[in-house]
N, C-alpha and C positions, 0 to 999 in steps of 0.2 A: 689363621692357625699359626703358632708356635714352629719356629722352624727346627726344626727335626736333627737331631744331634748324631755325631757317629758314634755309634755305639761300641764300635770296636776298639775304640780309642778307652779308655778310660783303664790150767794151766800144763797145757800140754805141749810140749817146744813143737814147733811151729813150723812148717815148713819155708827154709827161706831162698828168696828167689835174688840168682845174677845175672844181670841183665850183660849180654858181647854188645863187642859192636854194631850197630846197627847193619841190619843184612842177617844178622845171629837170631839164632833159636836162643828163647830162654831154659838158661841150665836150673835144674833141681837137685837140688843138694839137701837132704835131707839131716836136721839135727842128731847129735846124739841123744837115743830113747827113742826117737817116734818110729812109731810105728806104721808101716805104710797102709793105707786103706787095702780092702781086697780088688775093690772095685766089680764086683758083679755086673756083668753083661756088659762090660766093658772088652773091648780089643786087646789082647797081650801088649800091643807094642805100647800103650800110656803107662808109663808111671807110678801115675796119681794123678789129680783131677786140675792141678794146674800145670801139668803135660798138658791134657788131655785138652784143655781150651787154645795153649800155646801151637799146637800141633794142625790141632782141624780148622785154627785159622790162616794159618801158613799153606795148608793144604787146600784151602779153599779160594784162599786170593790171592796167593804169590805163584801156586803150582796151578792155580785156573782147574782144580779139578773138582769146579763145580758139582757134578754129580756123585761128588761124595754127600753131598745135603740131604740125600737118599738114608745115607745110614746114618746120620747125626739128626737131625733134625726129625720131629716126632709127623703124621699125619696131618693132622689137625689143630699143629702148634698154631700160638698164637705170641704176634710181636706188639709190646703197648709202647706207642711215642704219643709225645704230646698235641701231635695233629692227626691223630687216630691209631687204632688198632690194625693190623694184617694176620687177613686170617689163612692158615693155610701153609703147609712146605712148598706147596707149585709157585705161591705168589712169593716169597722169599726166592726160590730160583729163579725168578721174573727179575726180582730188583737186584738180583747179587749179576745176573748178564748187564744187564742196561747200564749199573756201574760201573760193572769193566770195560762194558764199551766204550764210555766217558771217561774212562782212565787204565786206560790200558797196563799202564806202568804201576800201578799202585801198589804200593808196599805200606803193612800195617805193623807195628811197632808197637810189641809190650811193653808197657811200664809198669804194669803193677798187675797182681792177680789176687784178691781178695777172697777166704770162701770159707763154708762152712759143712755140716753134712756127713751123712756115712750112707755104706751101703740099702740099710734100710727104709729111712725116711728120705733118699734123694738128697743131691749136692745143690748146694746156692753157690754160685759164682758170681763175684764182679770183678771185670775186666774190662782195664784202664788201656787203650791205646793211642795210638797217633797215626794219621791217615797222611801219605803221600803219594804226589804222581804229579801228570799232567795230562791235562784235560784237550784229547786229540779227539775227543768223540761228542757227540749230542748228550746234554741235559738237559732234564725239566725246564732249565732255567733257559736255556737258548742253543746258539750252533758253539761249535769247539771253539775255544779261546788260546789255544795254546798255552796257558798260563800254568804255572809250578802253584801246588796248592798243600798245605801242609798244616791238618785240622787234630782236633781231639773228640775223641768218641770214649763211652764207657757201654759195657754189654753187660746186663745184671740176666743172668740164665739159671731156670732149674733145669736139671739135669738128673732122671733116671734112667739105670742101666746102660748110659753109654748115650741115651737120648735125649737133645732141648725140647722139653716141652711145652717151656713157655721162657720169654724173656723181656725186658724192658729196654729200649735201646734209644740211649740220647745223643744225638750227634750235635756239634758247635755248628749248626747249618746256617748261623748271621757268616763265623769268619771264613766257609768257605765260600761264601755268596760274594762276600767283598772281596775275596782274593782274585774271583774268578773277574773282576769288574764290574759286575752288577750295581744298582742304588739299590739297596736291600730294603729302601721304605716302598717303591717303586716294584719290587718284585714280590713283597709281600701284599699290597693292595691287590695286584695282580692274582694271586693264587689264592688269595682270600674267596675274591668275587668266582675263581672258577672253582673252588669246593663247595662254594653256595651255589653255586648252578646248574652242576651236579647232584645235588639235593642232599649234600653229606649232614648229615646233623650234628647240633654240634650241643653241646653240656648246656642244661636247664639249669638257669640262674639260681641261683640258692644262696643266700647266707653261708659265711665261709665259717667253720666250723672252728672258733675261735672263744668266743664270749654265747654265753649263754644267755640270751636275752640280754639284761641291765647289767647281769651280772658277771664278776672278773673272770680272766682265765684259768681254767682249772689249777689247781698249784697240782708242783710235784711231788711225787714222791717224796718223805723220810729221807735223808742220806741216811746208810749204814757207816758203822764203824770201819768196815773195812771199805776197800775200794773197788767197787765196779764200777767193769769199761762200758757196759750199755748201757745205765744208769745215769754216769758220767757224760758222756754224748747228749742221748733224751735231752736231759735237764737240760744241757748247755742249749741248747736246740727250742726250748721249750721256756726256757728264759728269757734270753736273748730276742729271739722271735716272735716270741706270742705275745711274753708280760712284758718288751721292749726294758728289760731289766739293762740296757746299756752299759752301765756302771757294774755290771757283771764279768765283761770283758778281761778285765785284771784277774777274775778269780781262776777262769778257763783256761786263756789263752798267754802264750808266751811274749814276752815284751818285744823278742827277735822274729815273731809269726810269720809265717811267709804262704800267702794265698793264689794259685792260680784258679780263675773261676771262670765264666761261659766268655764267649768274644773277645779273646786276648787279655782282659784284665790279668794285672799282677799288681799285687796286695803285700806294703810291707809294712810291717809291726799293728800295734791295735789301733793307734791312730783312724789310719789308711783304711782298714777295715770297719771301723765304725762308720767313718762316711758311705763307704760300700753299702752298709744295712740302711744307712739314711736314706741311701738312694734308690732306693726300693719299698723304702716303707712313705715314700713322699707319695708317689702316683700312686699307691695302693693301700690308704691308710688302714684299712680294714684284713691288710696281707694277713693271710693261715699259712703255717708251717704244720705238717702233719708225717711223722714216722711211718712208714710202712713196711721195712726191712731196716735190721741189723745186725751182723756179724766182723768177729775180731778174733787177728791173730796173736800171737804173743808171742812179742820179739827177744825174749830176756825178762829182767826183773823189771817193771813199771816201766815197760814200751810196750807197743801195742798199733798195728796196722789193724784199719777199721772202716768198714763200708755202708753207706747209711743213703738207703734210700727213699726220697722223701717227697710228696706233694705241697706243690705251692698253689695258693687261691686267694684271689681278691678283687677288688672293685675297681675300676680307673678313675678315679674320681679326684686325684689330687697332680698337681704340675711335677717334671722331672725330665727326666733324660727321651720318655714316649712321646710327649711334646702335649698340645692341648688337649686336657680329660676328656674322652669319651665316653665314661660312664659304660664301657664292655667290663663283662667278668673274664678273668683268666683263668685257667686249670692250667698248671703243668709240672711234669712230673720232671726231679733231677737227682742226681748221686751227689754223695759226698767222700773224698776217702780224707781220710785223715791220719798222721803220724802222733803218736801221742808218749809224752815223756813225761814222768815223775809227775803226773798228775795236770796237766798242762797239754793244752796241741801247740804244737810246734807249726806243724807243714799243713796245709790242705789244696787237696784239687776238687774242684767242685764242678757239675756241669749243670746245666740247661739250655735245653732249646729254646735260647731268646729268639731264633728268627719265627717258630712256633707261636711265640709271645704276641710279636708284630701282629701276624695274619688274625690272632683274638680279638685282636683290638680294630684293625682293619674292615672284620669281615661286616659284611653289610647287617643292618637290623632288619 
């Protein structure tokens, strides 16, 4: 076998958000014009609905008062990551103790809060944080390591009347594994084989929903004359990735790009990024990109913060960074947000759960 590489190495004004110091609540400052939601069955003391995320996560793991999950969190929500579902509010207050057990200290840091929504049809959130502490308590992974650990998560949440009732939640779990000292090839083999012995099931191989038989990938959409932001994304997304339109890049992206994405990478100009896709379209020649959420806000005249969340699927069949083909399928679900100017991204942060990846590939046949 291929020795195994480190991974970690490699238009209605808009509400906008200022981030304090770290330790700080995020302030809301709302544009001149906008109007503020009413927020139905919501709590007097939010806001508006990026309070209302900033608040009850501060309230939940900085003030430890966990048993507010009671009134945020819905009955029979349900959490999707890419190494399964969680069903249930009792099982969230399960994992939200056991992680503060394992991190007493932790402090969660907004960077960004994405969203969409009214009173009516329920609010879409995504919300970009950074996870810190140190690790005085038992994890999954082993006994306390003492170690300062300092990750990125993103929480995409529907939210009606004040309640999540369903969310998507990807955490960077390669660079907290490596921080904490673990071989993350070595801990994913590990929790592969005990989800299989467990009897967890896992996604029925299928054709990744790309080329339709012989035939090429669907084209896009028509551009319009005028410019739209979800449109704009799609394509890019749908070009780039599906039709391996490469040579696309110049048309999208900014020459100064600047990309943070899963396991510490950081990504500058299109260069640098284009290798990035090479390096995922290598071991997975057959890789699908699939849209399943997007919403944007508007920053001013042709800027635009934008949250796009999306399914990745494909086959191990080709050499790269995973080390020698397996021939496992992959399913996994990631965000993207992205800064977008004058027609162009500028910035993106993107995540997925590569240590999720690992244990696909790992788990036994």
């Amino acid at each position: 076998m291929t020795k195994e590489k480190d991974l970690t190495k490699s238009r209605k004004p808009a509400v906008e958000i200022t981030l304090q110091k770290k330790g700080d609540l995020a302030h809301i400052i709302a544009a001149d014009g906008y109007e503020k939601p009413a927020l139905r069955g919501f709590a007097p003391k939010f806001q508006d609905i990026v309070d209302y995320i900033v608040k009850i996560t501060h309230e939940i793991w900085e003030e430890h008062a966990i048993g507010t999950l009671y009134d945020y969190y819905g009955t029979n929500m349900r959490i999707h990551t890419s190494s399964g579902d969680i069903y249930t509010r009792d099982k969230v207050i399960e994992g939200t103790i056991q992680s503060l057990a394992a991190f007493p200290d932790r402090r969660l840091y907004a960077d960004e809060v994405i969203w969409s929504g009214d009173d009516d049809s329920g609010y879409y959130s995504s919300h970009r944080l950074t996870h810190e502490g140190h690790n005085w308590g038992h994890t999954a992974y082993g006994p306390p390591t003492g170690r300062k650990i300092s990750y990125r998560a993103i929480a995409d949440c529907v939210i009606v009347e004040g309640v999540i009732v369903e969310e998507w939640l990807i955490r960077d779990e390669l660079a907290l594994i490596y921080q904490l000292g673990f071989d993350v090839h070595e801990m994913a083999r590990r929790m592969a084989q005990q989800e299989s012995d467990s009897g967890r099931q896992f996604t029925v191989p299928a054709e990744p929903d790309r080329l339709r038989g012989q035939l090429p990938p669907e084209a896009p959409p028509a551009e319009s004359a005028d410019f739209n932001i979800g449109d704009f994304v799609r394509n890019a997304i749908h070009e780039v990735w599906n039709w391996r339109l490469l040579n696309k890049l110049d048309d999208y992206y900014s020459q100064q790009y600047i990309c943070e994405s899963a396991s510490g990478r950081r990504l500058y100009g299109r260069n640098q990024y284009r290798t990035y896709i090479l390096s995922l379209l290598s071991p997975f020649p057959d890789l699908a990109v699939s849209v399943d959420h997007f919403c944007a806000l508007a920053d001013g005249p042709d800027r635009y913060r934008t949250a796009t969340r999306w399914t990745m699927t494909g086959t191990h069949t080709g050499p790269g960074v995973y080390g020698e083909p397996t021939g496992k399928q992959i399913h996994i679900i990631g965000v993207s947000h992205h800064l977008v100017e004058n027609g162009k991204f500028i910035q993106e942060w993107t995540l997925f759960d590569e240590f999720a990846l690992l244990k696909q590939l790992y788990r036994p046949s």
